[in-house]
Every structure is written in C-alpha cells, then in structure tokens.
C-alpha positions as semicolon CSV with decimal commas, in nm:
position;residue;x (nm);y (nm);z (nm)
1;X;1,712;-2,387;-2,010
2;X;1,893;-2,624;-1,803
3;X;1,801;-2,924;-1,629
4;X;1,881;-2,944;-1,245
5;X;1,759;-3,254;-1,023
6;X;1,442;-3,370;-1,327
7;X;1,295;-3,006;-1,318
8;X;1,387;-2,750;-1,566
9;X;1,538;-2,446;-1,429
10;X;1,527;-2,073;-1,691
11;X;1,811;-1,862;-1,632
12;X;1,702;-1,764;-1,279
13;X;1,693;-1,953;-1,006
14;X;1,324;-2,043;-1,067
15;X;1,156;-2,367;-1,169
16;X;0,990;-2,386;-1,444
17;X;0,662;-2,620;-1,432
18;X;0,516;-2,578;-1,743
19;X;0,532;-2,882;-1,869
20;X;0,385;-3,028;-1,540
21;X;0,047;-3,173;-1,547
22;X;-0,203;-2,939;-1,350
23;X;-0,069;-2,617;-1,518
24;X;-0,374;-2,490;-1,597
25;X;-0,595;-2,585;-1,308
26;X;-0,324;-2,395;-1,095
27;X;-0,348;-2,111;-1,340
28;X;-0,684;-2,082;-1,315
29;X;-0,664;-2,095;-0,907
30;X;-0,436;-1,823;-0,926
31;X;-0,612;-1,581;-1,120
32;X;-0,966;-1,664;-0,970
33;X;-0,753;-1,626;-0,605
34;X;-0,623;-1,291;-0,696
35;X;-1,034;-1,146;-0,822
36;X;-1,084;-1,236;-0,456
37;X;-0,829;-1,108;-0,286
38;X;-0,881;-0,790;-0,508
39;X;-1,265;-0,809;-0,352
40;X;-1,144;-0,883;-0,025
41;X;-0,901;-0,584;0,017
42;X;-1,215;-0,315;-0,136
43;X;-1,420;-0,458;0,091
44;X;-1,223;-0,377;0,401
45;X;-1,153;-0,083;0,306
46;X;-1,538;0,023;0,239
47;X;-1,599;-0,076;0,517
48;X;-1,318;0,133;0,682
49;X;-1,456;0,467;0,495
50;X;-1,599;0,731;0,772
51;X;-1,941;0,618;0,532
52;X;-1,963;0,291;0,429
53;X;-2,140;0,286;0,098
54;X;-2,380;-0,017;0,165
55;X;-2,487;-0,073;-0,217
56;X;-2,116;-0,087;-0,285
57;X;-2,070;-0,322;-0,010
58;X;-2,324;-0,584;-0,142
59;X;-2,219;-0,523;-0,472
60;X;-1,847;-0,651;-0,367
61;X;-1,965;-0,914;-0,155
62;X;-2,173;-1,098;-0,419
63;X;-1,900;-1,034;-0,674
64;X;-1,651;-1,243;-0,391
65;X;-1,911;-1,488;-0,382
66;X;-1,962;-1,566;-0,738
67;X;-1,542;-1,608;-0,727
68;X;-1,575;-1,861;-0,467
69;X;-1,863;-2,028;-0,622
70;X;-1,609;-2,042;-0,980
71;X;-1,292;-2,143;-0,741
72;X;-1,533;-2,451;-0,611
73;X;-1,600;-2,559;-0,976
74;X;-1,217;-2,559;-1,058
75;X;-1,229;-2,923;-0,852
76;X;-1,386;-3,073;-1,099
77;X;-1,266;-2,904;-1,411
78;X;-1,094;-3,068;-1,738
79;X;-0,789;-2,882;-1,868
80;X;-0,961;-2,701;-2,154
81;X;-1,204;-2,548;-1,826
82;X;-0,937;-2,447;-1,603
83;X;-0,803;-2,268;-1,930
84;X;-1,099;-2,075;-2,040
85;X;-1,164;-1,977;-1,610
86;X;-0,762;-1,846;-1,587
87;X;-0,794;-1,628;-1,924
88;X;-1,173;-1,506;-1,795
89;X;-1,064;-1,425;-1,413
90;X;-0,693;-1,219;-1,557
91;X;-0,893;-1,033;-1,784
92;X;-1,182;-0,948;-1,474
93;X;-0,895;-0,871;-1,256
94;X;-0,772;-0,613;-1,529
95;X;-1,112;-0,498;-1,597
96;X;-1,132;-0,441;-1,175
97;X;-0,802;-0,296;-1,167
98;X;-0,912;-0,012;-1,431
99;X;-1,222;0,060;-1,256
C-alpha cells in the first residue's frame, strides 16, 4: 500500500479508509441503504405490473419501513452496533436477492 497526501492508497487508484474512524457506521449505512433501495425498485415495479399484487405491496412497504426505522437508529449507534446492523442488512440483502 502506499501512502499519497496522509491517506493510504491500494494498488488502484482508490482510497482506502479503513482505518478511518466511522468505518462501521458507514458500513452499516451502506448495507441498510442498499435493503432499501432493493425495496424501493420491487416496489415500483409492482406497482407497474398490469395487476398490482396489493398483499405484496404492503408486504414491501413495511419491510422499507422497518429499514428506515434501523437507518434512524444508526445515529445513535456505538461501533460494535453499526457492526452487528452492516453484517445483518448484507446478509437480508442476500437473503432478498435469492428470493
């Protein structure tokens, strides 16, 4: 790894933050971020279908909302929090993905 300018830069052209404070509150925003864009994008296209499904439709709504409800929490979170949320939300985006 070299050093460039304080940050540490891998082989590509990226910086590499890991060692920043915050890591894992951002990690956790990420992944919670991406289980609601994953809600968002089913939703609008439910309720795109010739026959919206309307159970379906509440069913994805209050899964968003229990997302946003978690992403609201991640303001006050210690480290150790914000670790456990990332690891649950990437493995309920995988489980969403599969479905």
């Amino acid at each position: 790894m070299i050093k460039s300018e304080g940050v540490a830069v891998s082989g590509t052209d990226e910086p590499d933050f890991s060692g920043l404070e915050g890591g894992e509150e951002q990690a956790a925003e990420d992944a919670v971020q991406e289980v609601v864009n994953w809600y968002n994008t089913q939703i609008i296209a439910e309720r795109r279908a010739p026959v919206p499904d309307e159970e379906r439709l509440e069913e994805l709504k209050a899964g968003r909302q229990a997302a946003l409800a978690d992403q609201a929490q991640l303001v006050t979170a210690d480290p150790q929090e914000a670790e456990r949320i990332a690891v649950v939300y990437a493995a309920r985006l995988r489980d969403l993905k599969e479905s």
